[in-house]
C-alpha positions in Angstrom: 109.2 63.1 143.6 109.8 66.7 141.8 107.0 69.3 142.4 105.3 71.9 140.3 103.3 74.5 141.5 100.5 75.2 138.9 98.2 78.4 138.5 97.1 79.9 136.0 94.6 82.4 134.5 95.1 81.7 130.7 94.6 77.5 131.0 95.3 77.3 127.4 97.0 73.8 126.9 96.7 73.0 130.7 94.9 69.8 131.3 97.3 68.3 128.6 100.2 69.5 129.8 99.7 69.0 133.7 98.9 65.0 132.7 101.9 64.5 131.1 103.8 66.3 134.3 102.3 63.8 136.3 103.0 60.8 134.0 106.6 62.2 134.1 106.5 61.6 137.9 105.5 65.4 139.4 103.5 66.2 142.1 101.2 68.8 141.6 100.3 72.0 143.7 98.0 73.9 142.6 95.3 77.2 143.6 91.9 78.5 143.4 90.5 78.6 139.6 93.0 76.3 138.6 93.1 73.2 141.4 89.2 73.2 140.4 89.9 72.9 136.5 92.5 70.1 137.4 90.5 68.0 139.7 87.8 68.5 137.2 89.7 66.7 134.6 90.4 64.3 137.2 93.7 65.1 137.7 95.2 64.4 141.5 96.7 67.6 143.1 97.3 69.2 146.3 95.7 72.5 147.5 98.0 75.2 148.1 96.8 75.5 151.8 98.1 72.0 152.5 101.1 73.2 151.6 101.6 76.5 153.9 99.1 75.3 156.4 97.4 78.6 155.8 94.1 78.8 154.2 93.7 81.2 151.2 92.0 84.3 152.8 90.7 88.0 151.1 88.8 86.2 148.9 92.2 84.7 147.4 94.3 87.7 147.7 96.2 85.8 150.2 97.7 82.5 148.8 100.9 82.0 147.5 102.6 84.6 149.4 104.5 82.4 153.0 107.7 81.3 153.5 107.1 77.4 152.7 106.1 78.5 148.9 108.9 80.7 148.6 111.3 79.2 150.5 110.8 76.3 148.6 111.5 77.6 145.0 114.6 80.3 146.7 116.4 77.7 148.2 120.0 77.1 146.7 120.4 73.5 146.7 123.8 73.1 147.2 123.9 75.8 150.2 124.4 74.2 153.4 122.8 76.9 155.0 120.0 76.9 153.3 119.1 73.6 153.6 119.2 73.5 157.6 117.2 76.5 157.5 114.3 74.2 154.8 114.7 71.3 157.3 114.3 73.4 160.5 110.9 75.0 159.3 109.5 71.8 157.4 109.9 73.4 154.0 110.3 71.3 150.7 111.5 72.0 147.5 109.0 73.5 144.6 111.3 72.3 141.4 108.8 74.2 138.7 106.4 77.2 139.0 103.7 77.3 136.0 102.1 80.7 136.3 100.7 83.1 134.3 99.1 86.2 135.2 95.5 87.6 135.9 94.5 89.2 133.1 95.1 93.3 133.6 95.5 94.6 129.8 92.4 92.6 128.7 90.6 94.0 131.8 91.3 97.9 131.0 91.1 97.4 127.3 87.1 96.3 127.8 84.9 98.7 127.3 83.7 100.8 130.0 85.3 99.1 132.6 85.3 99.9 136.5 88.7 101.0 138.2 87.7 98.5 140.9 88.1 95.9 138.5 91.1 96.7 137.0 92.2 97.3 140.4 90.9 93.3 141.0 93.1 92.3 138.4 96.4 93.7 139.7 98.3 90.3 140.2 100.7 90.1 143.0 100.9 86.2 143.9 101.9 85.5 140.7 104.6 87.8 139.8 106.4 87.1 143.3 106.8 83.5 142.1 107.7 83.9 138.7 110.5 86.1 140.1 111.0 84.0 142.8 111.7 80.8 140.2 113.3 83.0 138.0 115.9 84.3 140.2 116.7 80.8 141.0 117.0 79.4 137.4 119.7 77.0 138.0 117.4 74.7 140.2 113.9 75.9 139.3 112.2 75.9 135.9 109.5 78.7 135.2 106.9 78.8 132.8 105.0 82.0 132.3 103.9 80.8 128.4 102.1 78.0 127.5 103.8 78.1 124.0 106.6 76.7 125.9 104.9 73.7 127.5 105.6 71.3 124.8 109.8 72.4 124.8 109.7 71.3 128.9 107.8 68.4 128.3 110.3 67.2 125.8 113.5 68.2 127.6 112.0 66.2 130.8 111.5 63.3 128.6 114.6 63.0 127.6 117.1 64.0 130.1 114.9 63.4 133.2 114.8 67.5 133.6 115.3 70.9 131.9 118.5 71.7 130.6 120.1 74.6 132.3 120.2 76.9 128.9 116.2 76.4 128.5 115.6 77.6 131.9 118.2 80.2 131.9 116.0 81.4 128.7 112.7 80.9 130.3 114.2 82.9 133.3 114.4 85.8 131.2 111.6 85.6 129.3 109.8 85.5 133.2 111.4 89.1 134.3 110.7 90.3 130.7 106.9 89.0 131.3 106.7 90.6 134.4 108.7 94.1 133.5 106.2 94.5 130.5 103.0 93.5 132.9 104.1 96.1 135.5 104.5 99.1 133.0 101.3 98.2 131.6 99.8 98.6 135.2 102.3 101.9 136.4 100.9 103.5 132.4 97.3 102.8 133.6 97.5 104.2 137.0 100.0 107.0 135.9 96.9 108.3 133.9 94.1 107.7 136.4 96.1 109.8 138.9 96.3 112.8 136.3 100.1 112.4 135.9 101.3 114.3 132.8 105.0 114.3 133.3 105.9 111.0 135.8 109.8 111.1 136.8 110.4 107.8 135.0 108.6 106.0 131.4 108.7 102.7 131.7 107.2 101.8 127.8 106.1 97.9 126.7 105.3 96.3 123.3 104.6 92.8 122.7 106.5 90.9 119.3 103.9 91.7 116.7 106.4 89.8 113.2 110.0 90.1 112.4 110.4 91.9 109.2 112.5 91.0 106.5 114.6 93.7 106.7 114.4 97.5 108.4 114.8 101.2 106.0 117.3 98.9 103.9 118.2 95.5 103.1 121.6 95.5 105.7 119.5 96.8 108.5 117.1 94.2 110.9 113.8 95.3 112.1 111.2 93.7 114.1 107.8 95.6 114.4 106.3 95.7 117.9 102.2 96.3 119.1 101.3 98.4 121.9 97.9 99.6 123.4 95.2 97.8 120.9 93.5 101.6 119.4 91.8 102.7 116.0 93.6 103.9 112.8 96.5 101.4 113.8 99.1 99.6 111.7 99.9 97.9 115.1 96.0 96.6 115.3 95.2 96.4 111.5 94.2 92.9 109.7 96.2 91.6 106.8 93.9 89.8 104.3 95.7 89.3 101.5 99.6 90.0 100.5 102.9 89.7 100.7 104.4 90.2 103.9 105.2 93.8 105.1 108.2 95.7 104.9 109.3 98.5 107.7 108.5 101.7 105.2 105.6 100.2 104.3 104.4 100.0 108.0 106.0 103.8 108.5 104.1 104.9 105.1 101.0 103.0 106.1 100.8 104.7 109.5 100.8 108.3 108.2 98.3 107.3 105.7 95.9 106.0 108.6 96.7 109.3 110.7 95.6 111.8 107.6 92.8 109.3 107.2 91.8 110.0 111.0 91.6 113.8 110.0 88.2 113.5 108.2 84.3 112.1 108.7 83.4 112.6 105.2 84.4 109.8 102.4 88.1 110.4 102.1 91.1 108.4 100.4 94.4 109.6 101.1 97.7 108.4 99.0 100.7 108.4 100.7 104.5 108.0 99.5 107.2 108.5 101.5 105.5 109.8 104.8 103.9 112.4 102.8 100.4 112.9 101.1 100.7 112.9 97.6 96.8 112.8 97.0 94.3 113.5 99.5 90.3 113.9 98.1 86.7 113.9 99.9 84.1 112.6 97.4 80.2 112.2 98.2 81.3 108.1 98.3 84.1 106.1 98.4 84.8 106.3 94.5 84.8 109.8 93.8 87.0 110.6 96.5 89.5 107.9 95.3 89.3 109.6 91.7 89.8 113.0 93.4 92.7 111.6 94.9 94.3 109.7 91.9 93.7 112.8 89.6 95.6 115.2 92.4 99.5 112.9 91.6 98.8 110.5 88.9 103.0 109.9 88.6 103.8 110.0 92.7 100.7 107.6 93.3 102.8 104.5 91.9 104.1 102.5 93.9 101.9 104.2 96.9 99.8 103.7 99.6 96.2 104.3 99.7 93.4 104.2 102.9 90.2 105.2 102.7 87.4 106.0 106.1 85.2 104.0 104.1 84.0 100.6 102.5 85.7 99.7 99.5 83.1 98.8 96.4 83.6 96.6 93.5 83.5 100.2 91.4 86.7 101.5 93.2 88.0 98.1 93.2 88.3 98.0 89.5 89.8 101.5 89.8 92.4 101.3 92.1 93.2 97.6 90.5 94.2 99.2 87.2 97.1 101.5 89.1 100.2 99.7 91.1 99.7 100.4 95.2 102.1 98.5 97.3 99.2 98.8 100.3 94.7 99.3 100.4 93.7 100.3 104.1 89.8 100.1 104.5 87.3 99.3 107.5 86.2 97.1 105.1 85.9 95.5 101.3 82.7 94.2 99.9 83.2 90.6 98.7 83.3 91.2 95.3 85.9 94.2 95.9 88.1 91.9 97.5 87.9 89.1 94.5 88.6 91.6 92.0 91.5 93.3 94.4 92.9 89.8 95.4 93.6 89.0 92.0 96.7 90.8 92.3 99.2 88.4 93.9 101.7 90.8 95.6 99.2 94.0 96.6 98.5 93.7 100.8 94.6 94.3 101.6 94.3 95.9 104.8 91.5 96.9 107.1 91.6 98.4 110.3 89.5 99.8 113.2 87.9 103.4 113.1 87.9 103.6 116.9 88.8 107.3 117.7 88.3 107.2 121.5 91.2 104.7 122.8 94.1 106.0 121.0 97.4 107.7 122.2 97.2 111.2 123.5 101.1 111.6 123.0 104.0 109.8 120.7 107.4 109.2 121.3 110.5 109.7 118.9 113.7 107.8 120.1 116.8 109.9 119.9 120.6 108.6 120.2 120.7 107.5 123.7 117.2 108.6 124.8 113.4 109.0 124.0 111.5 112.5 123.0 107.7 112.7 124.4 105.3 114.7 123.1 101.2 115.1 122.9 100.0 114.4 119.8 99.4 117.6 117.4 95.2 117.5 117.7 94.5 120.8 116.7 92.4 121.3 114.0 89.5 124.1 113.1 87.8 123.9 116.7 91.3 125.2 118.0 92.1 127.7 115.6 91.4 131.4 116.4 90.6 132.5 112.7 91.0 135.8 111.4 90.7 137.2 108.1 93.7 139.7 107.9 93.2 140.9 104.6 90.9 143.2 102.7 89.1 140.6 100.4 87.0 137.7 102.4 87.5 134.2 101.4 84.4 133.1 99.7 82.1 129.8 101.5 84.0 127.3 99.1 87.6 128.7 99.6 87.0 128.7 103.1 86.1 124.8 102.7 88.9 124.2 100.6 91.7 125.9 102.8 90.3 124.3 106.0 90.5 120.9 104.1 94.3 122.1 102.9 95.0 122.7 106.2 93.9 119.3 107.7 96.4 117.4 104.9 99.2 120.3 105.5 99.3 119.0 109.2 100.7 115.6 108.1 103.3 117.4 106.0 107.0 117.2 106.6 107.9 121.1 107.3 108.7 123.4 105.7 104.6 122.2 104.2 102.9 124.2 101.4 99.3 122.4 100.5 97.3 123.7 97.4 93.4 122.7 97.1 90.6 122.8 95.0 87.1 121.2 95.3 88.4 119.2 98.4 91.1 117.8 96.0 94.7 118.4 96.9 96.3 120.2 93.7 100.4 120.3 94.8 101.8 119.2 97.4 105.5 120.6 98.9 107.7 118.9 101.6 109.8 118.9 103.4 112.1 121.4 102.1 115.0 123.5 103.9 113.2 126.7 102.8 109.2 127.4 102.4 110.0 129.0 98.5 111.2 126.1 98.0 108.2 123.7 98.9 105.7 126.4 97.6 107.8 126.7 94.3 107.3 122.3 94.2 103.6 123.0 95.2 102.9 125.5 92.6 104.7 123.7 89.6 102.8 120.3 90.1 99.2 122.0 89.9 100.4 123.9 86.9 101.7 120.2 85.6 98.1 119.3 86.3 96.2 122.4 84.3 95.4 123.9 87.7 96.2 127.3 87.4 93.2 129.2 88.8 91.2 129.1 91.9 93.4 127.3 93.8 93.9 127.9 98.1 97.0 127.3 99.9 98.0 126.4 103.1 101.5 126.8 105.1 102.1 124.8 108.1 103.7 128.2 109.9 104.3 131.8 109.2 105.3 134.0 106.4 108.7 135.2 107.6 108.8 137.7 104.0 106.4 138.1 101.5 107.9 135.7 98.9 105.6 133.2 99.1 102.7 135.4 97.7 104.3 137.4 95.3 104.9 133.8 94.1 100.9 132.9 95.1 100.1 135.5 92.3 101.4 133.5 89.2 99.9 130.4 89.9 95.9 131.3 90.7 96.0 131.4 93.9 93.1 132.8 95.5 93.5 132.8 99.1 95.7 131.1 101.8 95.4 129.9 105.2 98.6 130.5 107.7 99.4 130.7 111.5 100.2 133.8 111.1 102.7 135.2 114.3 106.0 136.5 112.0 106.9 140.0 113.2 106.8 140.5 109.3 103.0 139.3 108.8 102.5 142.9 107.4 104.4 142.8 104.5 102.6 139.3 103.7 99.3 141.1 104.2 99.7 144.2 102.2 101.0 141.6 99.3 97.7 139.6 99.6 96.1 142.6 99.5 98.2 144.4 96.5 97.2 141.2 94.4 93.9 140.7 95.7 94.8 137.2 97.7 92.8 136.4 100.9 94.5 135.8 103.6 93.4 133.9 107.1 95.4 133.4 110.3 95.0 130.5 112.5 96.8 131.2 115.3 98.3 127.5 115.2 101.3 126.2 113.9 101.7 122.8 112.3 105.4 121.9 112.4 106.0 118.3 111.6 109.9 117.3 111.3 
């Protein structure tokens, strides 16, 4: 009679599945938690302690881990050797291990839990078999999944065991189980101990959908979750829509990340990567007109999230222009009928949890991995300093802080113009800053915005050429780093044409 070890944390599909085992002529062992849920069901097994003669002890830290489990699933059949040494020390063969793991990333992603617990929830039994199994795939079958239970079940049915190809698979799904498990663990203690730069990143994502196809139709792309945080494309809810493609996730994400930027009512169109509208209404509507009137071309075709719950009034809106993408925390009922009606548009919400999210992002390279915090900094950080003669008045003050928040999600070289908490031109990415300040400029003038208008640069003036330009297009006053060992001639420009000027000490670069 064949033997399976059996414990598990997750006993999704269990009772089920162990029956059948046992109608297909197994003998079950089984632990703890799981021997009790068995019996329950009336299912016959044997105790683990019966096994190893040794009672589980430290209140069932100490199980699983003696020579008669192990030496029962590491023992190469066909090895002489190793067979006098399983009859010499009364050890029997374990032919499947069916184990999954306690249950650590649920246990440190619960709110306000104790290190002791999460400590509690460190598995070490568990993995040691699965290895143990998985090392020895040619005799032993391991199940770490219960999605896999009904493929075993079948395979035993018809050829009397698993075929060496499925447990050569489940093998490596095991050690990939186990890898992703124990990086999950080495991330969480890495940041309890107040590591900041560990000799080794060991990173893990679970499968989250396979896309279509990646940046273009010949390339593949799958799209892969990590820590479950706020302001996520990783964590956000599809309710209605076609399936995602990988720009949209990329252009989705920097939506969400300008989105994070602000408390008040805010919608924020994005194409490309970059913020083609951005505005802050007194409700959810008038901060999506403010942002439709700021690109009315670029919007087409864009994406659009808002930090607030989308009404039937800005339903109708939005419904009337072509979005490939609406983020929200939410939709009212009859926004969603009236959105929904569109076949192809995806409706999105997501999580405005600000206080578990990453503190640094990563940005693979050709043969290795960039780390970086994440650029925070906004006006608590900056050491402002009005360098020039005339003051900025209380509303362009507003209106370049706001310009500076969107400049920050900006592809450098980034110019921002603003008015009334509305972006008015927005210039990116460019291999010179007169260039994206001459894009900048021209799309407010396209717009009739030619007066009172702020601007914001995501780094220093390294000549004056950006405000001599400043001064044809009603530009009132601007908000820079500052830091160019040429700041003067910028200043005495500003103050030639009467432009206000502000320093930030902080750069914004974003590549």
């Amino acid at each position: 009679m064949k033997r399976a070890l059996v414990s598990v944390s997750d006993k999704t599909g269990l009772i089920p599945f162990v029956t059948e085992l046992i109608n297909l002529g197994y003998e079950i062992i089984s632990t703890g938690g799981t021997r009790k849920a068995l019996d329950t069901a009336g299912l016959k097994t044997m105790g683990i302690s019966e096994i190893t003669g040794f009672p589980e002890i430290m209140d069932g830290r100490v199980k699983t881990l003696h020579p008669k489990v192990h030496g029962g699933l590491l023992s190469v059949r066909d090895n002489a050797s190793h067979q006098a040494d399983m009859k010499a020390n009364g050890i029997e063969y374990i032919d499947m291990v069916v184990v999954n793991l306690y249950p650590f990333k649920q246990t440190i992603e619960k709110p306000g839990v104790e290190f002791a617990e999460a400590i509690e929830n460190i598995d070490i039994g568990g993995p040691s078999m699965l290895r143990s199994a998985a090392k020895n795939h040619r005799y032993v079958t391991v199940v770490c999944d219960a999605a896999d239970y009904d493929l075993v079940l079948a395979e035993i049915r018809e050829h009397g065991d698993t075929t060496l190809e499925t447990r050569s698979k489940l093998a490596a799904k095991v050690f990939r189980h186990t890898a992703a498990y124990d990086a999950t663990i080495a991330a969480y203690l890495t940041k309890h101990a107040g590591e900041e730069d560990p000799e080794s990143l060991t990173l893990t994502y679970q499968k989250k959908q396979s896309l279509r196809y990646g940046e273009n139709p010949h390339q593949k792309a799958t799209f892969y979750a990590g820590q479950k945080q706020g302001y996520s494309m990783a964590w956000a809810t599809q309710l209605h829509g076609k399936e995602l493609s990988y720009n949209n996730i990329q252009d989705a994400d920097a939506t969400l990340q300008i989105v994070k930027e602000f408390d008040e009512p805010v919608v924020v169109a994005v194409k490309h990567k970059n913020p083609c509208g951005v505005g802050i209404g007194s409700n959810v509507y008038e901060a999506w007109q403010k942002a439709f009137e700021a690109d009315k071309v670029s919007i087409f075709g864009g994406i659009v999230a808002t930090n607030r719950e989308i009404d039937a009034q800005t339903a109708e809106a939005m419904k009337s222009v072509f979005l490939e993408i609406i983020l929200a925390p939410s939709f009212t009922e009859e926004a969603f009928n009236i959105l929904s009606t569109k076949k192809n548009i995806r409706l999105m919400t997501f999580d405005l949890d600000k206080e578990h999210e990453d503190k640094s992002m990563c940005l693979s390279v050709n043969g290795g991995l960039l780390v970086q915090e994440l650029d925070k900094a906004g006006e608590k950080d900056y050491h402002i300093e009005v360098v020039t003669e005339k003051q900025p008045t209380q509303e362009e003050m507003k209106d370049l802080l706001f310009a500076m928040k969107v400049c920050k999600h900006v592809k450098s070289n980034a110019i921002v113009l603003a008015k009334g908490n509305q972006t008015a031109g927005v210039g990116a990415g460019q291999m010179n800053r007169v260039g994206s300040a001459h894009i900048a400029m021209e799309q407010a003038r396209q717009n009739g915005l030619t007066e009172g208008l702020v601007l914001a640069s995501d780094a220093f003036f390294p000549f004056d050429d950006v405000v001599t330009m400043a001064k044809d297009y009603g530009i009132t006053a601007i908000i820079q780093p500052g830091g160019s060992i040429r700041d003067e001639d910028s200043i005495k420009a500003c103050n030639q044409y009467g432009i206000s000027m502000i320093f930030t000490g902080v750069r914004h670069f974003k590549h």
